[in-house]
Structure formats: structure tokens, C-alpha cells
N, C-alpha and C positions, 0 to 999 in steps of 0.2 A: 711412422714415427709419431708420439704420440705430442701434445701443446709443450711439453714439460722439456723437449729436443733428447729424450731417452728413445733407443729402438728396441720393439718387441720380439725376444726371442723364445723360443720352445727348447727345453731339453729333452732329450733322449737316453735313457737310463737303459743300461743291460747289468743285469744283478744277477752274477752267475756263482759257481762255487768254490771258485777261487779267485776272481778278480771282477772288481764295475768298472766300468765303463760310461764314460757321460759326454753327450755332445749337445754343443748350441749352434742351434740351427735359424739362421734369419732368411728365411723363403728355401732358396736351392743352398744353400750357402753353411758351410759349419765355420760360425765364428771364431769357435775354441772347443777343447778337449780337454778331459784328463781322465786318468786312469789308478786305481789304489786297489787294494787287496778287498777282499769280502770277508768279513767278521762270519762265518757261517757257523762255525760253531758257536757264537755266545748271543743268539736270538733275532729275532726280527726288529726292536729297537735297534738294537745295535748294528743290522744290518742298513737299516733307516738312517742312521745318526752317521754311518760311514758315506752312504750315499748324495744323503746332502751336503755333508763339507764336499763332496767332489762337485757339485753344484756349484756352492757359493764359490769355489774356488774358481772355476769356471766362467764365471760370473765375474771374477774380481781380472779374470783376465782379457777379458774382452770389456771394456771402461764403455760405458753410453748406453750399456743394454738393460733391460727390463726380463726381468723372467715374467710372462703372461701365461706359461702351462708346463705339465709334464708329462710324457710315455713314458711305461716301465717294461720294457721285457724282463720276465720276472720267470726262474727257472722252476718247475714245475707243474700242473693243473691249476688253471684260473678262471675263478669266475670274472670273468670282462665287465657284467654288469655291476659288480659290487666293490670291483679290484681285489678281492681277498683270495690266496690263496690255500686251493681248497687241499690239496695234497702235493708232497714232495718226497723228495728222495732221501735218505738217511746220511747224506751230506750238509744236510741243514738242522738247525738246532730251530726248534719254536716258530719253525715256518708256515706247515700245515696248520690251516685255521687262521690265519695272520690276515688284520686288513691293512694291508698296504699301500691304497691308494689315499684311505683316513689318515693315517700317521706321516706318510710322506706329504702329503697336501699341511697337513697339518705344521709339519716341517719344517715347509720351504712357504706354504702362504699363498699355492695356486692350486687349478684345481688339479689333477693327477685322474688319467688312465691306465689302467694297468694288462700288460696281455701276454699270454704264454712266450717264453725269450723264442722258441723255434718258430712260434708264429712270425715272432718282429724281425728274427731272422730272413725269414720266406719275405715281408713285405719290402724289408731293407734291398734284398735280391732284385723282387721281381723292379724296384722303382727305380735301382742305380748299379742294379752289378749286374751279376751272370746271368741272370734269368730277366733281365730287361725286352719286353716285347713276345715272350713265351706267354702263353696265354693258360698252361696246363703244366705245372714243376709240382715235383716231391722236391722239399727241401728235407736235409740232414747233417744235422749237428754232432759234430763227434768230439767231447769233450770228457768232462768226469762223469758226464756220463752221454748216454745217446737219445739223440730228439726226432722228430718228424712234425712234416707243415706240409699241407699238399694245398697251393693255389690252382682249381679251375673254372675254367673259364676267365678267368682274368683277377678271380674273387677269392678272398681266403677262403677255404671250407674249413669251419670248427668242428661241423657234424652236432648231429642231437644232444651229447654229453661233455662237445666241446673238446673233446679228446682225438680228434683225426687227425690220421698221418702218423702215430704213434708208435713207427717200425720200427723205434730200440725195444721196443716190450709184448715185441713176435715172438713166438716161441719156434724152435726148429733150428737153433742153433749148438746144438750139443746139449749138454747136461750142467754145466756150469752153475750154480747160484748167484741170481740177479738179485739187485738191490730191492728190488719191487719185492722182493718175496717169491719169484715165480723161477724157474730154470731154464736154462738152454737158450735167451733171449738175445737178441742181436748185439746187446748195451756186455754182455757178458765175454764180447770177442772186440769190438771195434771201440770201445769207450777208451780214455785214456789210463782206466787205473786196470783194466783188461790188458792193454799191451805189457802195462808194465811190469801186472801179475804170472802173463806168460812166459815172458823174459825169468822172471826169477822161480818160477815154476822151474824152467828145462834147464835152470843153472846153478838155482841153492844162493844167489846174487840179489843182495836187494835194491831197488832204483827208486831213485824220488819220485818219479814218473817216466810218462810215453820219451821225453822230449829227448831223455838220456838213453833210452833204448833208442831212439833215430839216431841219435851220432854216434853209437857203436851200429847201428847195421851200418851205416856209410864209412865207418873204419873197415868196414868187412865182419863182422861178427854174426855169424849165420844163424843163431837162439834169436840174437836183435830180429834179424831180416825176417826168420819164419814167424814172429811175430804180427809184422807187420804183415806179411802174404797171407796170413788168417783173416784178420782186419780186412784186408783189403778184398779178400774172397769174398766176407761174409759181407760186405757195403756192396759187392756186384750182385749176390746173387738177391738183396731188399731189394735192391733196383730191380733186379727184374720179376721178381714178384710186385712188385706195385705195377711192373707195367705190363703185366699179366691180368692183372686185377681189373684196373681202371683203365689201362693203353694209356698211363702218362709214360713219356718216355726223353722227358725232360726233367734232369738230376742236377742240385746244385747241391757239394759237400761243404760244407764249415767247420769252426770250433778247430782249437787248440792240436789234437790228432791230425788234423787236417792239414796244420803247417807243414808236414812233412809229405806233399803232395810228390815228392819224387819216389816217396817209397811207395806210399800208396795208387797213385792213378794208374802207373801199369799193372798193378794184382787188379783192380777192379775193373779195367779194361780187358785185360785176359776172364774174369771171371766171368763175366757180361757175353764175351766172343764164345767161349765157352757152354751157356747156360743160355742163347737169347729165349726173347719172349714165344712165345705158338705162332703167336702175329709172323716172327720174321721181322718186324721193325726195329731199326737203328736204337739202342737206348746210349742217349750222350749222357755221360756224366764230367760234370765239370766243377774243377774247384771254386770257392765264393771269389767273388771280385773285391768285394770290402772289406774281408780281412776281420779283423777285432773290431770293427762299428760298423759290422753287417745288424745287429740286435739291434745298437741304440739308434742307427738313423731309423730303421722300420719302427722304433717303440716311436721314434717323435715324430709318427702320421698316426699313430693313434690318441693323439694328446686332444682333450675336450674340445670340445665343437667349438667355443672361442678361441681357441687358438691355435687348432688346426687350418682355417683360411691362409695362415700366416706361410705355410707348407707349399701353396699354389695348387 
């Protein structure tokens, strides 16, 4: 607490493609939340300008605190060093090229780090959810679209290009056109606008999304259900190719897709029993423990070197 009787908190921002997320965090502690839509289609200002009012609001709800820094899981390819995000998905308007840890710092008046959301995903995991004490996880986000983070050894691995773990953008999954530009890719069966497109594929039915195809599989709606048992195939047999690959065989899933962990954990458990690794070893896959601030508690342990101490 600083002379002034104000306490130093750190937010945690997850900037995804259809909703932020923001928490303040005073050591282990989230002092407050909140949550609003993602401007994604009308630029990276305005993706900025939406994130901060969920800040300051944040801020006006917890009375006595001090903002001292900020994490951003930020969807996409990022450079860590620069905060700018260097490529995105076609879910985003003016993202690619965007420096976002300038504008947001710029913003809010601290300094801002910025790091892939699947990364802050995997760190959020491995510090307070499912993957707490694993030492080696492939993390996976299955949202508007599909992410990968592989923690080993106890440490994120970025890889040389900063792009590892990147199992929505495998190809070997059928022939589908992915957003990336490339075909047949994991993001093309398990993402959320994937379920929804297969629903209305085998029915001529249009859905606003995954969320509505999960309560028609659980009405019984069998287009819904095979839906998902695609989804759910195709996230067992990534799992067992990464753990074919590397022998991690410790899987933590996330992201919005993922709420509907009753339709998916048994397709991916039978897919897994099905397919295991050469090894013969057990691959667990488990849903995230933190839910919707799996991203931003992981983005607020990457927040600048001042005000990460703050985190313990």
C-alpha cells in the first residue's frame, strides 16, 4: 500500500472475438471484474477504447486501488517484446500490425504487456486451474476460433517464431477452408463457428452460434450431437498427436466451445481410447478450471516487471 493509503493492483485483460474480459488482481486476490463485448470489427482503437472503460470500471469498483500495470492476452500472433500484434484472424478488423501495448498503456497511464490469449490461457491454467502442478500441458482454446500453448517443463514454450503449440492450424483434418487461408485444419471442425457451420451444413438451419447447436444436441437433435462428436473427435485425436510428438499427455481444453464440456469430454475421451499414443500412455484431457478468466488471470503474470512482484 502505497504513503497516499491507495492499494496497487494489476489488471488482466483477455481481448478475444467476441467478448474482454478484465480482472484486478491484488497479489492472489481478484479484487473485481468485468466483462463487455469486443468492438472487433471497427479496429484496434476501438478495441483499446472498449478495454479500458472495462478497466476504469473495474477500478471504480473496487474504491482504494491504484492500477500500477497491465497483461493483455490478446488473440492472435504477438510479439511479447513489442506488444504489437503481428498477425490475426479475419475476425478482427485493423489488428494485424496493431501496437497494443502503446495504445493501451497509453490509455490507461501504466506500463502494459502484451502475450498470445492461448499463452495467458496455459499460464492462467498451469498457476490456478487444471494444469496446476503439471509440469508439461498442451493447453486448447476452442472458441471463434482454435488456439494451442504447450507449457514444458514448468515454462511456456513460444518456440523460435513464438508460434508453438499452434494445433488449430494442423492440417489433417479434412478438406474444410480455415480462416488462415490453408484447409483441412483443426480450427475448421472444433472452433465455434465450425460446429455451428456443421449444424447448418446437414440442415439448411442457420444458428447464431455453437451455444445454440449444444441445447438442441441436449434436446436430442442428432445434426446438433454429430456436430459436436466431430469437434470432439477431432480435439482427441490433436491430443494425441502432440502426445505422439512431444509425450505431453497432459491436455487442458477452454474457450466458449468448451462450456458444453458434457457433449464434448466423452467424444474426446472415446477418441483418445480409440487412437492412444505408440507410447501406450494415459493422455488426460481435462476441461479448464477458470472458466472465462482462465486468459486474463494468466495475462496479469505477464504484467511489467513493476508490477508483476505484486502477483507473489
Amino acid at each position: 500500500m502505497g504513503g497516499d493509503g491507495l492499494r496497487d493492483v494489476v489488471a488482466g485483460l483477455d481481448i478475444g472475438g467476441t467478448g474482454t474480459s478484465v480482472v484486478l488482481v491484488d497479489g492472489e486476490r481478484v479484487v473485481a471484474r468485468q466483462h463487455g463485448a469486443t468492438p472487433a470489427g471497427e479496429g484496434g482503437p476501438a478495441m483499446v477504447a472498449a478495454a479500458a472503460g472495462l478497466v476504469r470500471s473495474a477500478l471504480r469498483a473496487a474504491p482504494g486501488t491504484r492500477l500500477a500495470g497491465a497483461g493483455v492476452g490478446a488473440a492472435g500472433v504477438v510479439d511479447p517484446a513489442t506488444g504489437t500484434v503481428v498477425a490475426a484472424s479475419d475476425s478482427f478488423a485493423g489488428w494485424a500490425g496493431f501496437g497494443l501495448a502503446d495504445a493501451l498503456g497509453d490509455a490507461l497511464g501504466v506500463p502494459v504487456a502484451v502475450e498470445n490469449d492461448v499463452n495467458a490461457f496455459a499460464l492462467g491454467e498451469a498457476r490456478s486451474g487444471a494444469a496446476r502442478g503439471l509440469a508439461d500441458v498442451l493447453a486448447v482454446t476452442l472458441g471463434t476460433g482454435v488456439g494451442g500453448a504447450l507449457v514444458l517443463g514448468g515454462n511456456l514454450y513460444r518456440g523460435p517464431s513464438g508460434a508453438a503449440g499452434e494445433i488449430g492450424h494442423v492440417a489433417g483434418f479434412g478438406d474444410l477452408p480455415c480462416t488462415c487461408g490453408g484447409r483441412g485444419h483443426l480450427e475448421t471442425l472444433a472452433s465455434g463457428r465450425a460446429v455451428a457451420r456443421a449444424f447448418e451444413r446437414a440442415t439448411g438451419l442457420a444458428v447464431p452460434g455453437a451455444r445454440q447447436v449444444a441445447e438442441l444436441a441436449r434436446a436430442g437433435d442428432g445434426d446438433a450431437r454429430r456436430a459436436f462428436d466431430d469437434a470432439a473427435h477431432a480435439v482427441g485425436r490433436a491430443a494425441v498427436l502432440v502426445a505422439t510428438l512431444l509425450d505431453v499427455t497432459d491436455v487442458v481444453v477452454g474457450g466458449g466451445v468448451a462450456s458444453a464440456w458434457d457433449l464434448l469430454g466423452p467424444g474426446i475421451a472415446a477418441s483418445v481410447r480409440r487412437e492412444p499414443p505408440v507410447s501406450g500412455a494415459d493422455v488426460r484431457v481435462a476441461p479448464s478450471a477458470l472458466g472465462r478468466e482462465a486468459v486474463a488471470l494468466g495475462a496479469a503474470t505477464v504484467a511489467p516487471a513493476g508490477a508483476l512482484s505484486l502477483l507473489g
